[in-house]
C-alpha positions as CSV (number, residue, x, y, z in Angstrom):
1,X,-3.7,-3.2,-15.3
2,X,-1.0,-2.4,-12.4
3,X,0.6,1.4,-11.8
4,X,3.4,2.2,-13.7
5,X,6.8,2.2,-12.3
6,X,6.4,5.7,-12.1
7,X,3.5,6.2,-9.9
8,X,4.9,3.5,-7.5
9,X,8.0,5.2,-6.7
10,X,5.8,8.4,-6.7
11,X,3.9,7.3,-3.9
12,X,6.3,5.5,-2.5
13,X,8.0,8.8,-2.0
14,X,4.7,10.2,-0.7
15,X,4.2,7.2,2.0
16,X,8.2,7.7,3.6
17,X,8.2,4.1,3.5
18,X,5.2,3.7,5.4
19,X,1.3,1.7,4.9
20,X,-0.7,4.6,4.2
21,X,-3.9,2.1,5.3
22,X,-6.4,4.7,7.0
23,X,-9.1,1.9,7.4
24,X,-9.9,1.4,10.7
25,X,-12.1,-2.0,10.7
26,X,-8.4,-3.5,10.5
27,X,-7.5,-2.8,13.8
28,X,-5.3,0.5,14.1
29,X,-6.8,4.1,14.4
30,X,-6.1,6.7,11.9
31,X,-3.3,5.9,9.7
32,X,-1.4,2.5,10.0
33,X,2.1,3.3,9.6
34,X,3.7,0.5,9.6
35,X,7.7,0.6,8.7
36,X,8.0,-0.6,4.8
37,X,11.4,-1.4,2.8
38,X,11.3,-0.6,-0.4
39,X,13.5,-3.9,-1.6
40,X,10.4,-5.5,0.2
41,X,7.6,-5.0,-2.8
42,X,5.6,-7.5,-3.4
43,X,7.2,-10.0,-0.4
44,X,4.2,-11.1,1.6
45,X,6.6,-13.4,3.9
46,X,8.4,-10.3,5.2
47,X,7.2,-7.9,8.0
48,X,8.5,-5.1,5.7
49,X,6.5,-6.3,2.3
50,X,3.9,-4.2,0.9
51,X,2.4,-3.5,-2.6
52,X,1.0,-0.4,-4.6
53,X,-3.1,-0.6,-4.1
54,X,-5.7,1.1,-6.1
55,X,-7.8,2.8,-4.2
56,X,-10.7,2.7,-6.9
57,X,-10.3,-0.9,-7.7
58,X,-9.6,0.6,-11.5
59,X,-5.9,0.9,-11.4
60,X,-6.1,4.1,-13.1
61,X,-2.7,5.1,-13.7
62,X,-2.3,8.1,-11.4
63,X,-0.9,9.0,-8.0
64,X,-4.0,9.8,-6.3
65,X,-5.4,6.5,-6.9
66,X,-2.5,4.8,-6.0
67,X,-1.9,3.7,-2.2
68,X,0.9,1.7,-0.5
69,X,-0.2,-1.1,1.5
70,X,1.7,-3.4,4.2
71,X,0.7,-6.7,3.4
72,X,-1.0,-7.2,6.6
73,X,-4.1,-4.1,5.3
74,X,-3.8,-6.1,2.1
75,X,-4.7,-9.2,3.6
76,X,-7.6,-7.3,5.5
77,X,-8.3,-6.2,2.3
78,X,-9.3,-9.7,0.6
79,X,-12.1,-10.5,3.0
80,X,-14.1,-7.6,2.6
């Protein structure tokens, strides 16, 4: 089940519009950082899309579990 609407803009808030990736086998050290707009959810044509990902895989419908991905560490994320 996705994140509420409330725990997206949550972390949203918490990311300052930023991929909060901090995986490093996808090629940048520490913290990705990449510049996110918020119109941009969900749109994985545009350098500026990015989605809400669970870090547990469970979706559990709180803001520590919830982290906002560009969709570049998304993709990363699908072949692991």
């Amino acid at each position: 089940m996705p994140f509420s609407e409330y725990i997206v803009k949550q972390a949203w808030r918490r990311s300052g519009g930023r991929c909060e990736c901090i995986r490093t086998t996808h090629g940048h050290s520490r913290t990705c950082r990449k510049k996110l707009l918020e119109l941009y959810r969900g749109d994985d044509e545009s350098d500026y899309g990015w989605e809400a990902h669970s870090k547990s895989g469970a979706y559990l419908n709180n803001i520590a579990d919830c982290e906002i991905l560009c969709w570049d560490c998304m993709e990363e994320l699908r072949y692991l």
